[in-house]
C-alpha positions in Angstrom: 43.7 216.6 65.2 40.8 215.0 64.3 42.3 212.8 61.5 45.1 211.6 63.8 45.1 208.0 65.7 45.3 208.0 69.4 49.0 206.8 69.7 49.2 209.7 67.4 47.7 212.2 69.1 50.1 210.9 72.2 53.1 211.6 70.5 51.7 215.2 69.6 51.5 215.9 72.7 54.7 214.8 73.8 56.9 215.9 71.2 57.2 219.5 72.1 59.2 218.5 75.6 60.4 215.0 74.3 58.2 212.8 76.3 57.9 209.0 75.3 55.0 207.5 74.1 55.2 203.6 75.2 52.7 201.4 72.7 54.9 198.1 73.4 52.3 195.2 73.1 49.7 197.1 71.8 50.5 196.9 68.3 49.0 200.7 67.5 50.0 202.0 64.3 51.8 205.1 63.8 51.7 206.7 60.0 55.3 207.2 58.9 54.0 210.8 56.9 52.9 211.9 60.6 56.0 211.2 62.0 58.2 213.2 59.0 55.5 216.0 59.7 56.9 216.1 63.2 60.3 215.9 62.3 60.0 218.7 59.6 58.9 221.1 62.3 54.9 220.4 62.0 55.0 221.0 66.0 56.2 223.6 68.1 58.4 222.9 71.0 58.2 223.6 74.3 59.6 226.3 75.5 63.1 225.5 77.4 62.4 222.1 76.3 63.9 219.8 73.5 61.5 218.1 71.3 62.1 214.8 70.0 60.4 211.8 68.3 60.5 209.2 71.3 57.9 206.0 70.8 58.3 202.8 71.8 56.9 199.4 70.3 54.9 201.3 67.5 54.5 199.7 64.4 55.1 202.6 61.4 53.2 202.5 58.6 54.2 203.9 55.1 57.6 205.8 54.1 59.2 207.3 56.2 61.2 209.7 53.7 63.3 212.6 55.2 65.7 213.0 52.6 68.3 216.0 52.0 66.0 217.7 55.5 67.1 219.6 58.3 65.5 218.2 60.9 64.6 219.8 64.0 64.3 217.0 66.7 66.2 213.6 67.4 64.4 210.6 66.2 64.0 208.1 68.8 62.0 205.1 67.6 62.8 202.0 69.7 61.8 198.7 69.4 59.3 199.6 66.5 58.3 197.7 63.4 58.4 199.4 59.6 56.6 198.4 57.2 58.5 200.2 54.8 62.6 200.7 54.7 63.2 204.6 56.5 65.2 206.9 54.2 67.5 209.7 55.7 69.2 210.4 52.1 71.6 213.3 53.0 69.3 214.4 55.8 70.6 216.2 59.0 69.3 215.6 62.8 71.1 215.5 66.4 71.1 211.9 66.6 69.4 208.2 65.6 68.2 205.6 67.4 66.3 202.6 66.1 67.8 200.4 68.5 65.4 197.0 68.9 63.2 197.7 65.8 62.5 195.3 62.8 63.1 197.1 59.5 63.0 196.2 56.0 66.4 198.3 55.5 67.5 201.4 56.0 68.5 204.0 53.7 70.7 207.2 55.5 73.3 207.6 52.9 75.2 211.0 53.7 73.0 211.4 56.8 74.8 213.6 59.3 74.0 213.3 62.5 75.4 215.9 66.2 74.9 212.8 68.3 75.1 208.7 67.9 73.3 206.6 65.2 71.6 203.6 67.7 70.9 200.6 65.4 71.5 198.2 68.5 69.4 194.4 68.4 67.7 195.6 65.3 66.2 192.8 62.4 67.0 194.3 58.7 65.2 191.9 56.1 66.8 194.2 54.1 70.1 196.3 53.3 71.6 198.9 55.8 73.0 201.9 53.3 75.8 204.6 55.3 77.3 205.1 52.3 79.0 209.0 52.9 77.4 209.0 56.4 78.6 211.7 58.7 78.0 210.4 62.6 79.3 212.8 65.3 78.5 210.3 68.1 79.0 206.7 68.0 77.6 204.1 65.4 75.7 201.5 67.4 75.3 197.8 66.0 75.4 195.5 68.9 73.3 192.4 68.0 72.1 193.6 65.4 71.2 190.9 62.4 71.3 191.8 58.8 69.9 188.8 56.3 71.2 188.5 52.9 69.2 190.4 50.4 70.5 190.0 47.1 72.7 192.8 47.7 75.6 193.7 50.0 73.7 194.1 53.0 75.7 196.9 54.9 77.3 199.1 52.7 79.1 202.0 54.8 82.3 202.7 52.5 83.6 206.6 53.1 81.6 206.9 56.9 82.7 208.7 59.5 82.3 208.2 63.0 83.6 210.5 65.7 82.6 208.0 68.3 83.4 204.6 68.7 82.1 202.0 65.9 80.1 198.8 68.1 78.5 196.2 66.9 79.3 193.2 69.5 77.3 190.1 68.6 76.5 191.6 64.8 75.5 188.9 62.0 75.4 189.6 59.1 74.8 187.4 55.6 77.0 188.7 53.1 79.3 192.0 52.5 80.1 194.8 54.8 81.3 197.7 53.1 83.7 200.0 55.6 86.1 200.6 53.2 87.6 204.2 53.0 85.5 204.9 56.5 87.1 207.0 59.3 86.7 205.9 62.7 87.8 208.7 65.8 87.0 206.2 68.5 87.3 202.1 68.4 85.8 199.5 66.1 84.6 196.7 68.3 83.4 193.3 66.6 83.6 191.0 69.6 81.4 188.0 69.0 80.2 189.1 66.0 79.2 186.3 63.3 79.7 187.8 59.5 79.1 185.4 56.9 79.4 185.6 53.1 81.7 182.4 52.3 84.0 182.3 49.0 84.1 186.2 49.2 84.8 189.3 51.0 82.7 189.2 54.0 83.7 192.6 56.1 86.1 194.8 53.7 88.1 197.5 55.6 90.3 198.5 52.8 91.7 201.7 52.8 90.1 203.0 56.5 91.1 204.9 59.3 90.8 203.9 62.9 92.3 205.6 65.8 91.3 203.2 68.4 91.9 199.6 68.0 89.9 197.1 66.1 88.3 194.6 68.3 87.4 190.8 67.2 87.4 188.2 70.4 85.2 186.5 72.1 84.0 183.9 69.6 84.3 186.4 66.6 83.6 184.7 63.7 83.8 185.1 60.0 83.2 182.9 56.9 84.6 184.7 53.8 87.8 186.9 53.8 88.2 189.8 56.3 89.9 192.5 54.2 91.7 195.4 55.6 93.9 196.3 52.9 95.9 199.7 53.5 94.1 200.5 56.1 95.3 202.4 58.8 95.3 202.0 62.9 96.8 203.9 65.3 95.6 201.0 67.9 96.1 197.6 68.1 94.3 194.6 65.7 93.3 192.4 68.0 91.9 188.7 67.4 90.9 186.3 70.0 89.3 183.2 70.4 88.2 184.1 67.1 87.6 181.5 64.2 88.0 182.4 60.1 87.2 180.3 58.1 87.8 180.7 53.8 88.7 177.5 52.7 90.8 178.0 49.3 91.3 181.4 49.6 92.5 184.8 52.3 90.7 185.0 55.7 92.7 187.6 57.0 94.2 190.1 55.1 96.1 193.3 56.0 98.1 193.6 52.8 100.0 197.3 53.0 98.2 198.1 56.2 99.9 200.0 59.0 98.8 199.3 62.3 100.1 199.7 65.5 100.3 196.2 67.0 98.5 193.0 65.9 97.3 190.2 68.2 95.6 187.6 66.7 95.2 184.3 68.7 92.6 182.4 66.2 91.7 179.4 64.0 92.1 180.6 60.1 90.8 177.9 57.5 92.5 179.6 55.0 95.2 182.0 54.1 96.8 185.0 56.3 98.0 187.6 54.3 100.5 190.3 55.7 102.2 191.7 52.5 104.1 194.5 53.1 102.5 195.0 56.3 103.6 197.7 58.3 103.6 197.3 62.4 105.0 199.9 64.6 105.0 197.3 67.8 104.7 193.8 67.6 102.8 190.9 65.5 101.8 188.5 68.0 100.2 185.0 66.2 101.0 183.2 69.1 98.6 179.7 69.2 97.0 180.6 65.6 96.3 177.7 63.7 96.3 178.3 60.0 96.4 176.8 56.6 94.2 175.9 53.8 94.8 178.6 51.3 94.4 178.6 47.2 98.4 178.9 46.7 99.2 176.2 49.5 100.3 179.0 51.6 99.2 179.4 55.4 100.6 183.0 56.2 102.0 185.4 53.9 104.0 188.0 55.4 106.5 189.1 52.4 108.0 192.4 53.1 105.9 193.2 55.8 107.9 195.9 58.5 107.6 195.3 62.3 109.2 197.6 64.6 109.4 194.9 67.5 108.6 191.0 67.6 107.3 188.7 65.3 106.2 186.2 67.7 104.9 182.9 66.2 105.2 180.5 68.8 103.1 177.4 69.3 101.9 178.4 65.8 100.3 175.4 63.7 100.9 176.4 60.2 99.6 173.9 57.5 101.2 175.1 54.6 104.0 177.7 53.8 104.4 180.5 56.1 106.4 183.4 53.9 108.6 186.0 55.3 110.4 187.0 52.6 112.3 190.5 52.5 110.4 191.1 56.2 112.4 193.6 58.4 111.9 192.7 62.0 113.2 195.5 64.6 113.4 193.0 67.7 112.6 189.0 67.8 110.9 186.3 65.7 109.5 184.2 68.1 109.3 180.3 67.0 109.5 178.2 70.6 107.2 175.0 70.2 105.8 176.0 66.5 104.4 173.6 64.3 105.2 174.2 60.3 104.2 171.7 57.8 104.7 171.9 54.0 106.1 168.1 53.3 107.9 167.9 50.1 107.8 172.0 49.8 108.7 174.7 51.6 107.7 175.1 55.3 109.3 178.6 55.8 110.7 180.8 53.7 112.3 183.6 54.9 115.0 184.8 52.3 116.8 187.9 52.7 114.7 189.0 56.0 116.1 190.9 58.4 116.2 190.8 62.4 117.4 193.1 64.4 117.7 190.7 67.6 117.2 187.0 67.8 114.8 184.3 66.0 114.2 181.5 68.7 113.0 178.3 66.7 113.7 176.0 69.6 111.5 173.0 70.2 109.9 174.1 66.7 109.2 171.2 64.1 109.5 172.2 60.4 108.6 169.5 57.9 109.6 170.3 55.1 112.1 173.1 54.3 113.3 176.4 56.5 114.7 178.9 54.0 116.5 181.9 55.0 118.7 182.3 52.4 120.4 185.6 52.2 118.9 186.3 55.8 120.5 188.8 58.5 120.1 187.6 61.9 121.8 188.8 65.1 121.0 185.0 66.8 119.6 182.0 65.2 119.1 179.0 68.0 117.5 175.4 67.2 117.7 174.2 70.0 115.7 170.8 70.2 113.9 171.7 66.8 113.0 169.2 64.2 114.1 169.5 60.5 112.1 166.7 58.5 113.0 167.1 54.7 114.0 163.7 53.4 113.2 165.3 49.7 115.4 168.6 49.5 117.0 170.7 51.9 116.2 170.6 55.8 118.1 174.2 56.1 118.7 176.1 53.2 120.6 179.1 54.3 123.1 180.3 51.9 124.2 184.0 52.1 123.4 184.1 55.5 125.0 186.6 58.3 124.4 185.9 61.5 126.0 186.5 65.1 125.3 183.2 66.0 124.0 180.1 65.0 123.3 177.4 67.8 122.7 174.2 65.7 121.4 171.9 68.0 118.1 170.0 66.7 116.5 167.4 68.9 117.7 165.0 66.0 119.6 164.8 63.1 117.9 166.9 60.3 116.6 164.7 57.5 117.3 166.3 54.5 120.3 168.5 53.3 121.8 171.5 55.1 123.2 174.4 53.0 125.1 177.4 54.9 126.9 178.0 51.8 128.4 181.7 51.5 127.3 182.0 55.2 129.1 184.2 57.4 129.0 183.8 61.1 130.6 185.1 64.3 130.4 182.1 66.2 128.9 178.4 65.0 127.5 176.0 67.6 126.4 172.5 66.8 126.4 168.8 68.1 128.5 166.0 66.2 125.3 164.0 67.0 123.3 166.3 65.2 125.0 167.0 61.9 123.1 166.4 58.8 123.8 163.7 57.0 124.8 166.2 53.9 126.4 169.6 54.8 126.8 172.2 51.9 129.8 174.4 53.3 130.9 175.8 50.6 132.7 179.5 51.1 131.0 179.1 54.8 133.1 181.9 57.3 133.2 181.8 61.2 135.2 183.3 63.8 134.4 180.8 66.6 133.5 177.1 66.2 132.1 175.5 69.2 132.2 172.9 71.0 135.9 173.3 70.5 136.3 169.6 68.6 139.3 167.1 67.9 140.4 167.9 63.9 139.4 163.8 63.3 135.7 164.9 64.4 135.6 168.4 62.8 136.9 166.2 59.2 134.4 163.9 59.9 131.8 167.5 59.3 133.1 168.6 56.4 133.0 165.4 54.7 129.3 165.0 54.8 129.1 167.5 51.7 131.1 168.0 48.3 134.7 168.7 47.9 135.4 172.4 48.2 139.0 173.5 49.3 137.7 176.6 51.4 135.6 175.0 54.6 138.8 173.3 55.3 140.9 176.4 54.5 138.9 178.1 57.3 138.6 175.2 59.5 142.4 175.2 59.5 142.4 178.7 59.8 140.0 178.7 62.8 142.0 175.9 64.5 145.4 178.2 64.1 143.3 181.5 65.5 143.1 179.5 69.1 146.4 177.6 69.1 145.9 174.4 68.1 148.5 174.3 64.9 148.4 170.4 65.1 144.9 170.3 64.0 145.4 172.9 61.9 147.8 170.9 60.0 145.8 167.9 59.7 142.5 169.2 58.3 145.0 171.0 55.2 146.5 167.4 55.1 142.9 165.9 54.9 142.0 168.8 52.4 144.8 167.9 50.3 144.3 164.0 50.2 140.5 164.9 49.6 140.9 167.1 46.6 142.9 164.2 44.7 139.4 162.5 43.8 138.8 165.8 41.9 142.1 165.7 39.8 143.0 164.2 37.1 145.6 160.7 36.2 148.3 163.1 36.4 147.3 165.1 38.9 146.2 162.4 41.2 149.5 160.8 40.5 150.9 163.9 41.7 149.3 164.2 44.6 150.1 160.6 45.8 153.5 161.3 45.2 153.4 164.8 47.3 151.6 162.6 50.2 154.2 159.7 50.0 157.5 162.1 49.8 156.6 164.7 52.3 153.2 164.6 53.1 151.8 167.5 51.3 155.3 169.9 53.4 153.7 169.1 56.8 155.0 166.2 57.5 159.1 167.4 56.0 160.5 164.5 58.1 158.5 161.7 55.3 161.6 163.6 52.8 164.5 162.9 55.6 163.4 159.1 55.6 163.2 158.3 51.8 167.0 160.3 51.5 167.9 158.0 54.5 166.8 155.2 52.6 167.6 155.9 49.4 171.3 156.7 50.9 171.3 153.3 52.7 170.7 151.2 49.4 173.0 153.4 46.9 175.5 153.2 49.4 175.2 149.4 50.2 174.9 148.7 46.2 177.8 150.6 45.0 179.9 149.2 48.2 179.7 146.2 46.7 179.9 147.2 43.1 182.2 149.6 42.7 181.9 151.4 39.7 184.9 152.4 37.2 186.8 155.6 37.3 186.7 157.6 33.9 190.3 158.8 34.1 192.3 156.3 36.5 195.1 158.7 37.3 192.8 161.7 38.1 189.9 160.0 39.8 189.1 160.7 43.5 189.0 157.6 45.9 185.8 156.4 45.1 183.5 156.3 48.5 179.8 154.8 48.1 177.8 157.2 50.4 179.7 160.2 48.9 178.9 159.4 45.6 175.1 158.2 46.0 174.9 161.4 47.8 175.6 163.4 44.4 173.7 160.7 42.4 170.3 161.9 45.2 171.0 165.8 45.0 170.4 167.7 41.9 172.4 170.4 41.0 175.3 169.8 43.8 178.3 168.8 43.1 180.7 166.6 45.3 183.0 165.2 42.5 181.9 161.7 42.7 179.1 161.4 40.2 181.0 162.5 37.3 184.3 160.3 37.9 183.1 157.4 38.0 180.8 155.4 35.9 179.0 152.2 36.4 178.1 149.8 33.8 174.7 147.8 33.1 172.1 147.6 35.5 173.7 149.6 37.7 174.0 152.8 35.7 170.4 152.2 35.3 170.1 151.8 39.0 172.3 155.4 39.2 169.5 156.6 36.6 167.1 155.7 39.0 168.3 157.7 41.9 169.4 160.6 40.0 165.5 160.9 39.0 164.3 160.0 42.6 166.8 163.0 43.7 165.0 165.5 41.4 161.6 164.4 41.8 162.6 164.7 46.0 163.5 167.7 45.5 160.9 169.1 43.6 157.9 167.7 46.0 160.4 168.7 48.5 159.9 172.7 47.1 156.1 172.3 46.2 155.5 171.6 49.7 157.9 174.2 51.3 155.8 176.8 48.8 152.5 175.6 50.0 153.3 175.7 53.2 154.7 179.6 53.0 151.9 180.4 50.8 149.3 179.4 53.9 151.2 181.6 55.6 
């Protein structure tokens, strides 16, 4: 006892029942080999008492080295100052508390601990080592700072906590390692500041956490915030939060399942959810992002959510990706902001959603992809497509319910619903693009229920194809109106002759002249009427010589311009009688109109039972 200092001599005394010895403001020295001497059962406790190293404010002197031990007594050190980083290498106690100290760092690799581990508004010049710690309580880091070293400064990959992980108002300069660590209770990070720009600054990968993961209240992070596979049976949840990675990820939960995410926050960079997988709901609702490497502002490529996707009021600079997502309820768009000018603002090809996706009152500049998309309900209605470059809307391949096509304005830039199938189309004639690709387009229901002169007036704002006006016609006959039906398969045909050749646009003008395509039959009645009218007044006035005098029928000039005009019948005139000069050429000339009557005549009857 002799050798021992006074504060020492307190603390013997007071670690058989666990008393605390208070030096704060003294600044007494306390040898760190006199404290392990304690701890590795130098002093006998009380009986029916439980010892334990409890000092306050001492400053500890030397190494304080307890490796691979079995210690006997909780070490409760508070507010103290080391000269020298503690080691607990693989050591096991009932629990840790440092909280308030100043430490150069702190080795506890594989430490087990019964209890918590309290490292609470500590001061680590250098790094904090868990690496393969064992904690059975909670793992305390609540304003805790940790300056950069050289070295990752926490490195906790493969802990365990049975407890709750806290470390509210944590900064730390450079790395955290917590990947591969198990968590029973919550991680909460609210208002911590982690820095390490250009490179991972907290790395989650691979963990476990069955509470939620809590960053809010000005949580913020420079560097990327990796949580790849890991795995939460709570919610993610980001608030007022800010993440800043310029040129690279901030956020990444790449193959992680998690219950629910909410993240309200401010990412400078890129958000990356490929092949996420959410049981509940992604909620990004108010996130601003954008600023990544690839030119990408959220990445969420196969990801799986088992409700919403709600992104409304979202300000994405840069593409946001959803390709090959599955979505079990919504997607959420009302007031979002996506901007990609000259690229692509969305692209969601081949995703599907279970329920609706509300983009109403959204703005995409630059293109919305959902090409090869299923959708129970798409509405637009008073969105913005700005495109002037490429497509507005490029959806080809897509099924959908319904469509309600009803931007604030007319899209600038292409839309292409070719191959789409729909139950039922909505739009505004004020709002069509000014190019429509329709190409092998299929609905059930168009609506508003439109005039054929306005419905012609859509189709022509894209390239000739015969099938959009095949089903318009089609969709016109479905609900009665067979007058409309037959003008847009007049339209179609008078359309298609730019696409023919001399002969087959010849053709075609003399099918539209002659019978008008076989819907308008009564075109045919007029030009035999008229025909009939001039043969007859001609050959009343000319009448032509009988072959055989004796034998030859009295010749009458409607009767026999009749048989001139109708191949194939015979009434006995034509062959009796036979005009000379100009006017056997002018019989010529209406034996050919006959035939060539009668064969537009039979085209058209064809087409018309062919539609039918």
């Amino acid at each position: 006892m002799n050798a021992l200092s006074e504060p020492e001599r307190a603390l013997w005394a007071a670690f058989p029942h666990g008393g605390l010895v208070d030096l704060q403001g003294t600044g007494q020295e306390v040898r760190a080999e006199f404290v392990s001497e304690l701890l590795l059962g130098g002093r006998t406790p009380a009986a029916g008492r439980v010892p334990a190293v409890r000092v306050l404010g001492a400053r500890v002197t030397g190494p304080l080295d307890v490796s691979y031990a079995q210690l006997n007594a909780p070490v409760l050190m508070r507010g103290c100052e080391f000269d020298e980083a503690p080691v607990f290498l693989e050591a096991s106690t009932k629990a840790i508390d440092l909280s308030g100290s100043r430490l150069p760092g702190l080795d506890a690799r594989g430490v087990r601990t019964d209890g918590g581990l309290v490292l609470s508004d500590c001061r680590f010049a250098g790094p904090l080592i868990l690496r393969g710690a064992r904690i059975g309580g909670s793992l305390y880091l609540d304003e805790t700072e940790i300056g950069s070293s050289g070295e990752d400064p926490v490195n906790a990959s493969n802990i365990a906590v049975d407890g709750d992980l806290a470390a509210r108002g944590l900064s730390v300069e450079g790395r955290i390692r917590f990947y591969n660590a198990r968590v029973s209770g919550r991680v909460i990070l609210n208002g911590a500041r982690l820095v390490h720009p250009g490179s991972v600054a907290l790395g989650l990968g691979g963990a476990v956490v069955e509470g939620g993961v809590f960053c809010s209240r000005g949580f913020h992070v420079e560097g990327e915030m990796r949580l790849p596979g890991a795995r939460l049976s709570g919610n993610l949840t980001i608030q007022d939060a800010t993440l800043a990675n310029p040129g690279g990820l901030t956020l990444n939960l790449e193959r992680a399942t998690i219950a629910n995410v909410e993240a309200h926050l401010v990412s400078e960079g890129e958000i990356r959810l490929v092949g996420l997988q959410v049981q509940g709901r992604v909620d990004l609702n108010g996130t601003r992002a954008g600023g990544g490497a690839t030119g990408r502002a959220i990445n969420g490529d196969g990801m799986v959510v088992g409700d919403a996707l709600m992104l409304n009021h979202v300000r994405a600079e840069g593409e946001v990706r959803l390709r090959t997502a599955r979505v079990g309820g919504r997607v959420l768009m009302f007031g979002g902001r996506f901007e990609n000018p000259g690229g692509i603002a969305v692209r969601a090809s081949r995703i599907e959603v279970g329920s609706d996706w509300f983009a109403d009152q959204a703005v995409f500049h630059g293109e919305l992809r959902i090409s090869g998309a299923r959708i129970g309900r798409l509405t637009m209605s008073g969105a913005r497509l700005v495109n002037p470059a490429g497509p507005a809307l490029r959806a080809p391949s897509l099924t959908a319910e319904e469509i309600e096509f009803q931007p604030a304005e007319r899209p600038e830039g292409e839309v292409n619903l070719r191959h789409a199938k729909l139950s039922v189309l909505r739009d505004r004639p004020e709002t069509w693009p000014e190019t429509l690709e329709a190409g092998g387009l299929v609905y059930e229901t168009l609506e508003p229920v439109l005039p054929a002169r306005d419905r012609l007036r859509w189709l022509a704002r894209g390239p000739f194809a015969a099938q959009p006006y095949e089903q318009l016609a089609a969709t016109y006959t479905r609900i009665g109106h067979h007058l409309d039906a037959r003008r847009v398969l007049y339209a179609k045909e008078r359309r298609q002759r730019s696409t023919l050749g001399p002969l087959g646009r010849a053709w075609n003008v003399l099918q539209e002249v002659t019978v008008g395509y076989g819907f308008q039959p009564w075109r045919a009645a007029l030009w035999l009427v008229v025909l009939l009218s001039v043969g007859t007044g001609v050959y009343a006035a000319n009448e032509p010589q009988a072959l055989k005098e004796n034998e030859a029928p009295h010749f009458n000039p409607l009767i026999y311009t009749l048989d001139l005009l109708l191949p194939i019948v015979d009434l006995g005139q034509e062959r009796a009688f036979n005009p000379e000069g100009a006017f056997q050429w002018f019989a010529f000339g209406l034996v050919a109109a006959g035939w060539l009557l009668a064969t537009t005549i039979a085209a058209g009857v064809a087409r018309t039972l062919s539609r039918r």
